[in-house]
N, C-alpha and C positions, 0 to 999 in steps of 0.2 A: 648658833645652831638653829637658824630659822630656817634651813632649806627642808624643803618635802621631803627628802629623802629622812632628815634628820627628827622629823614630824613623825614620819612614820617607823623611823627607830624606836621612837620615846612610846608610840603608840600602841607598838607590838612588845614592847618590856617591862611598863607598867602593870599589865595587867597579872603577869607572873612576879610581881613583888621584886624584881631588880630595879635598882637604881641606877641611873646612866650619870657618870661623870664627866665632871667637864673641867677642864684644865683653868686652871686661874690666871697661868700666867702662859705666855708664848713660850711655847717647848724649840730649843734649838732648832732649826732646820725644817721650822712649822710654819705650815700658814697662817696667815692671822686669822682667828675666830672673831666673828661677830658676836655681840652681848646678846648673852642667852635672854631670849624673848619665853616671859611666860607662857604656856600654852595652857588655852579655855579650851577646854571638852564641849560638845555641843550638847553633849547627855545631863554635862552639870549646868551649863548654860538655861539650857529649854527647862530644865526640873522645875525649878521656882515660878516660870510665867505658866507652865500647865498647869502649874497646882490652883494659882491662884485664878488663871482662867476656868470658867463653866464647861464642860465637857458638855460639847452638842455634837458630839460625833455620829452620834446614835439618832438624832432627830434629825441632820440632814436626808432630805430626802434623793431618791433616784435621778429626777428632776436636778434640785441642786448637784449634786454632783457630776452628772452629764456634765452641768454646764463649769463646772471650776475644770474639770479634769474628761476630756470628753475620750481621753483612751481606758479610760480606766470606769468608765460607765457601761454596764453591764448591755453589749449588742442582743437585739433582735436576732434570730435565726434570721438566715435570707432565704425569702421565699426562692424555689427554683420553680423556672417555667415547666410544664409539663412537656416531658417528652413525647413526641408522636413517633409513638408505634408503627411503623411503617404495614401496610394492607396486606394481609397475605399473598404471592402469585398464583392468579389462577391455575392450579394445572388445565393443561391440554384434555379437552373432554373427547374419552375416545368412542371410536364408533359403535352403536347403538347397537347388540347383539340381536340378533333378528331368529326364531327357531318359526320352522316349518318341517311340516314331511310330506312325501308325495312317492306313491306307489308307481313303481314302471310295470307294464304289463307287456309281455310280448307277444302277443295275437291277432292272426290274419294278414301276417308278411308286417305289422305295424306296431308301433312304440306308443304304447298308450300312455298320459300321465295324465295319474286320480292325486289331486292331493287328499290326505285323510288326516282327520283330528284324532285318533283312537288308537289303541293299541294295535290295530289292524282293518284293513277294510272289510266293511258287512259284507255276507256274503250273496246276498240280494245285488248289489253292486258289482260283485266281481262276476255274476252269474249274465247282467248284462251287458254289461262290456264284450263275453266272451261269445256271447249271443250276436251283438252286432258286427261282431270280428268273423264270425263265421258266413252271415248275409254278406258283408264285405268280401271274402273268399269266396264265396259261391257264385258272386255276380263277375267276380272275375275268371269264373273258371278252372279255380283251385278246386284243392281236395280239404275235407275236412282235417281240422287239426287238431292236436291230443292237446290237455288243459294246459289252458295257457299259462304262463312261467312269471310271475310277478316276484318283483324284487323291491325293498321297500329302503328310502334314501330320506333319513334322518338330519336334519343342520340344528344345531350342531354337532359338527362330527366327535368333536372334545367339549370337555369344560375349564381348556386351562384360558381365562383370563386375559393374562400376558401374549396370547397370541392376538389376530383380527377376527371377530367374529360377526364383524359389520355386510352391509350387503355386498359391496365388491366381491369380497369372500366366497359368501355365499353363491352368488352369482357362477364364480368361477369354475368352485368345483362343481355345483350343478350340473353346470354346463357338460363338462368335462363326464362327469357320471352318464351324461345321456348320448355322449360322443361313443363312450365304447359300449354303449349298449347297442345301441344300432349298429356298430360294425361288428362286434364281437354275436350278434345276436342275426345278424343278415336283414335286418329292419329297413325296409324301403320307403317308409313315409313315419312321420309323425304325429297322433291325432294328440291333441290339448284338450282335456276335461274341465271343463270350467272357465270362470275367467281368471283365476286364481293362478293356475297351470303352471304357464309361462312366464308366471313374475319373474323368475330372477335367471334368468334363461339369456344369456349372450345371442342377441339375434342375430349379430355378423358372422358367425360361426354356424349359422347353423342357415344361412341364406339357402345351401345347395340343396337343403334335406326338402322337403316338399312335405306341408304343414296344413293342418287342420283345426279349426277352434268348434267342439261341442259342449251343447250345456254337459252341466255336472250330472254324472249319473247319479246323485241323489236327488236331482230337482226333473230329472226324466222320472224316475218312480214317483216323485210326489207328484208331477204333473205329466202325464201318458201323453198331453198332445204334443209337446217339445218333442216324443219320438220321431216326429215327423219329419220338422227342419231339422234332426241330428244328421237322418237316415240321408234327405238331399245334400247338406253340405258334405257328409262322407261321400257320397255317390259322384259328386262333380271335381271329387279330390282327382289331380291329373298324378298318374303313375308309369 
């Protein structure tokens, strides 16, 4: 009864207090048994050399054991490489919102444009403009005309964001604004107040209108002699 199987009959019934028997003699129609081979416990075996051995279990170090047993030696963490964060993508930087405003005046057959910084143009300004608009008519042989009609053209038109509020924009509908003034208004020329005016003014559009650049009516009242060259460039305007 030396075979493993038989090893571990004995192994699993000893320890519930059965005894395994074993035939003495060949049982009719048996196979022959081999001579029961004593079996050594390794529990009672190893007893007697632990005792008598020094127990240095506890003073091997990490070191020594690495190296008897190197799966069973306490690993390091592993360091991991540091992940790169990949750059934010830039968003798309979108166009640069641009505000201006600039008064349309319509006086003396002409489309005046004042740009103005204020809630409204002073009325020193608006009183010359309508002044020169009248010289302008008189030299032509008009009649005088009742106060002139100013219309005041704000960018931006909204504050929503998500739309373009860049110069194209701006440009366009200007443009556009000063298109139906002049025809909704019978305007035959265009004079430009400053040099500011005509920023954002579509020139291709407006090639057929017949144009005029004067200083700013605020830099004529700061300075009277600028009335001068305003009066000849208006004068040589062809109509």
């Amino acid at each position: 009864m030396a075979t493993p199987r038989d090893l571990h009959k004995l192994a699993c019934l000893e320890p519930l207090g059965l005894q395994l028997l074993v035939a003495r003699r060949v049982l009719p129609g048996a196979a022959p048994s081999a001579p029961r081979v004593p079996v050594v416990w390794r529990s009672e075996a190893a007893a007697p050399a632990l005792a008598d051995a020094p127990v240095a279990t506890d003073a091997v170090s990490t070191t020594d054991r690495a190296a008897v047993s190197p799966s069973l030696a306490p690993s390091a963490p592993a360091k991991r490489a540091p992940t790169a964060v990949p750059a934010p993508t830039p968003s798309p930087v979108a166009a640069t919102a641009v505000t201006f405003s600039v008064v349309a005046i319509v006086a003396g057959g002409c489309l005046w444009l004042q740009p103005v910084k204020g809630p409204e143009l002073p009325a020193e300004q608006l009183q010359l403009i309508r002044a020169m608009a009248f010289a302008h008519t008189m030299r032509r042989g008009g009649e005088r005309e009742a106060a002139p009609l100013a219309t005041r053209f704000d960018w931006p038109l909204h504050t929503n964001r998500q739309l373009d509020l860049g110069e194209e924009a701006a440009a366009a509908a200007l443009t556009g604004f000063v298109l139906r003034q002049l025809r909704d208004k019978g305007c035959h020329c265009l004079v430009l107040l400053g040099a500011h005016a005509g920023q954002y003014l579509l020139q291709p559009e407006l090639d057929t209108v017949p144009a005029v650049r004067l200083p700013d009516s605020a830099e004529m009242i700061a300075e009277p002699a600028l009335k001068r060259d305003a009066w000849l460039a208006l004068a040589a305007l062809e109509l």
